[in-house]
N, C-alpha and C positions, 0 to 999 in steps of 0.2 A: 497290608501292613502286618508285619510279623508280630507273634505273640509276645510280649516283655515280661513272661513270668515271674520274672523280680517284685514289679510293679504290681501285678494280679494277685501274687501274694502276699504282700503289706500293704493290703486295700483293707480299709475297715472295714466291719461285716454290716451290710443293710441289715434294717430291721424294720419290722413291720406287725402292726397288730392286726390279727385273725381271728375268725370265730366260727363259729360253727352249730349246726341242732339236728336232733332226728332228721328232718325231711331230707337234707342233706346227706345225712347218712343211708340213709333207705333211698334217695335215687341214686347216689353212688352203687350202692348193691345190686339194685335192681341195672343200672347199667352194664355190671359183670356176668348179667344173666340168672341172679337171685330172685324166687319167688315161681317156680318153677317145679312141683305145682303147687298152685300159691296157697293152698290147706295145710298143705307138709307140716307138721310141727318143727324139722328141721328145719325148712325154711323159711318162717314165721320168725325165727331168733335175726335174720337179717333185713326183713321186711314190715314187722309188726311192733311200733314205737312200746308196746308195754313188756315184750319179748327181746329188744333189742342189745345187741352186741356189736362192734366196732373192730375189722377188721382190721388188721397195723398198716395195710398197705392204703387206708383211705389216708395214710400221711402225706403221701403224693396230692392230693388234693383238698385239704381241708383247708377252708377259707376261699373256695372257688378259685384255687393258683396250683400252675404247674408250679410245683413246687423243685422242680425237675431242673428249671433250667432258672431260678434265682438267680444267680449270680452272672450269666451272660455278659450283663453291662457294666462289670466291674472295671477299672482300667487298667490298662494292658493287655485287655480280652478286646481286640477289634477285627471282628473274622466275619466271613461272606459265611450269611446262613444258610446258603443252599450248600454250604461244602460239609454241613454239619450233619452229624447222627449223634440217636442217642443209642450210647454203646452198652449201658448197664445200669441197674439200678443197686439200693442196697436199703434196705429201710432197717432200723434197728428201736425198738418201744423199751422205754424203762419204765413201764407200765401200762397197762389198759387204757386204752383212749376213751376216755367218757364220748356219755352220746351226744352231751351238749356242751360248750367248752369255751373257752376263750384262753389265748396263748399268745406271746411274742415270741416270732421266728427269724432266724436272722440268717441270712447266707452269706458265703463267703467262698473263693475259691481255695480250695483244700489242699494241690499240690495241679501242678501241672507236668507231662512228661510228655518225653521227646520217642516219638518210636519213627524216625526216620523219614517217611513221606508224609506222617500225620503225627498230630498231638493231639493225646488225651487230656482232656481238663477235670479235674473232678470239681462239685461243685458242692459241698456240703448248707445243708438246712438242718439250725436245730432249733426246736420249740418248748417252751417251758410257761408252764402256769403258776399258780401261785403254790401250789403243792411241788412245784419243782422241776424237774426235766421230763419230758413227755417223750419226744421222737428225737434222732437224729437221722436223716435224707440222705445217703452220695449217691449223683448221678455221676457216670462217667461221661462224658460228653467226646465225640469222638470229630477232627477235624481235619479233614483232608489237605495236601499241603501245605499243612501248616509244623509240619517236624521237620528236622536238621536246626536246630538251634543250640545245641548243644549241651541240651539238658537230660536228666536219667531219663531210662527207659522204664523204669517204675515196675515193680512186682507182676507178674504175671498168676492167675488167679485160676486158671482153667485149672477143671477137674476132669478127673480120668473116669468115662463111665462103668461100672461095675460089668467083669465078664460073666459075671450069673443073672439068671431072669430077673426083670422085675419082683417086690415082692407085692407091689398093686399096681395096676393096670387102670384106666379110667377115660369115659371119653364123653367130651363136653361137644356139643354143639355150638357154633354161633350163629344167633337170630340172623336174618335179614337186616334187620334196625338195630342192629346192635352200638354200630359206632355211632348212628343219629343221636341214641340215649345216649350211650358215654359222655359224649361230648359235651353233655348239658352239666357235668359234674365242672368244667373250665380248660379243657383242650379244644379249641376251636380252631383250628387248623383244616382247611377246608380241604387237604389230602384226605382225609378220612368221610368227606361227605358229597363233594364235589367230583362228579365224574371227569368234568371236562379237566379240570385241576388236577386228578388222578393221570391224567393223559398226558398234561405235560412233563409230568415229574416223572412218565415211565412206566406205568400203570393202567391196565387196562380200563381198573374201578376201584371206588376209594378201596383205601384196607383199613384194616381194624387198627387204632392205636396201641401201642407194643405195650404203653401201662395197664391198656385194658386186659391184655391176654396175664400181664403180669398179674393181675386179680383173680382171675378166673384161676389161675392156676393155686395162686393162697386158696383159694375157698374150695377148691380140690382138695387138696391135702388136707387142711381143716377138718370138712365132712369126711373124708375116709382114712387117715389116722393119728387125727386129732381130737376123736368122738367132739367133732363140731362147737372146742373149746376153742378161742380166739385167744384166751387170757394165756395160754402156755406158749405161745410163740415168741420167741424172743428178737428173732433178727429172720431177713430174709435178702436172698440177692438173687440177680440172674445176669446173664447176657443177653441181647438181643442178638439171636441169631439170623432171623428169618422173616418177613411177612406172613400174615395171614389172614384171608377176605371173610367180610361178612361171609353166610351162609357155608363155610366149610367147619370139619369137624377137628378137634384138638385131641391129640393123643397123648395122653400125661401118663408116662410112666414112673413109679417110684421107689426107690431104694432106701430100705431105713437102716439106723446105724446107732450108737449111743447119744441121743439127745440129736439127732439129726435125720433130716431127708432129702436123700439127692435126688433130683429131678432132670428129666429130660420132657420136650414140648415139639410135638411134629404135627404138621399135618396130612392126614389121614389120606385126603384126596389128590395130594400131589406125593404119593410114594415116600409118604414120612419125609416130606422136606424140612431142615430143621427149622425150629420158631423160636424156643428158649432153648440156649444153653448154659454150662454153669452153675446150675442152679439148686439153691441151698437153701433149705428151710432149719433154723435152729429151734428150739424146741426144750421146754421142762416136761 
């Protein structure tokens, strides 16, 4: 059944109460591989409830919800989910995310566009407490066969990588158990934990969720140059370019700019195959 973006777009937005506490936050962190070594006073601010800070990117998951793909079940939205990817993300904080919280979040499908053999859906979540607007979410959701309908083609976002070196370099490891943790934050999608599942889908062995690398890479930039301030980050975005398994390492390069850094995300052990691209961190 083809997509009715007409429909998907005059769909009310769900809404839904969330909440959220340290533990939460500190297994999210520690699932990005935070705490490591777990004396660091560095890393103490993402692991140590009297120390603690809230990265923007646990927006994606606060309240135990992919907060990623909200709006799927909106109507006009009736698409095979094995034809689905998620093509990007974008979180943007109008403020520090307290550590403990309660919020109503609501989604809603944001624009949908036609790129010929596929359609992108964006799917926007935004959250607000009683102080007022917290986060707003777009996922781009990306959908095979599901373009020619005769709708825009929607702005294209790619960024042109800088022809000068990096001006920081940085290389993260991922555990073994990396995605087992992650997952406990509310992606349960058993590609990421399940071998034989990985098989089907193409896969030698699970891979790491693409939100997951998406953190790891905030919390890069953060500790090297963000002097490991969460509060200055204003917005962040990326593409998903690429898989990347348990146990290989992350290559984050960075380029800073006025109130910004651009990033690029490869992995080390497959000849910098790319993982993240597009990728923008905004910044006070």
């Amino acid at each position: 059944m083809p997509i009715d973006a007409s429909a998907a777009l005059a769909a009310e937005p769900r809404r839904a109460e969330i909440g959220w506490d340290h533990k939460d936050v500190q297994l999210y962190h520690l699932g990005l591989g935070a705490g490591t070594p777990a004396t660091d006073p560095d890393e103490l601010r993402y692991t140590l409830e009297s120390r603690l800070q809230v990265l923007p990117c646990f927006a994606t998951v606060a309240g135990a919800s992919t907060a990623a793909f909200g709006g799927m079940g909106a109507p006009g939205i009736d698409v095979d989910l094995a034809a689905v990817l998620h093509g990007g993300q974008t979180v943007r904080v109008h403020r520090p995310i307290p550590v403990t919280g309660r919020a109503v979040q609501t989604s809603k499908v944001a624009a949908v566009y036609d790129k010929g053999k596929a359609a992108v859906i964006v799917l926007r979540t935004e959250a607000s407490d009683d102080d007022g607007p917290l986060w707003t979410n777009d996922a781009e959701i990306f959908v095979r066969g599901e373009g020619g309908f005769g709708g825009e083609r929607g702005p294209s976002d790619r960024l042109t990588v800088p022809e000068r070196a990096p001006d920081r370099t940085v290389e993260r490891r991922i555990r073994e158990d990396q995605a087992l943790l992650y997952r406990l934050s509310g992606d349960w999608n058993p590609l990421h934990a399940d071998p034989a599942f990985a098989k089907l889908a193409g896969f030698d062995r699970p891979i790491l969720h693409g939100l997951c690398t998406y953190g790891m890479t905030l919390k890069a930039v953060t500790d090297t140059l963000l002097e490991g301030d969460v509060s200055r980050i204003t917005a962040y975005r990326t593409r998903f370019a690429g898989v990347v398994f348990p146990g290989e390492t992350l290559r984050i390069r960075m380029w800073t700019g006025d109130g910004r850094v651009q990033v690029t995300v490869t992995a080390v052990e497959r000849d910098d195959a790319p993982v993240l691209a597009d990728t923008l961190v905004e910044h006070s």
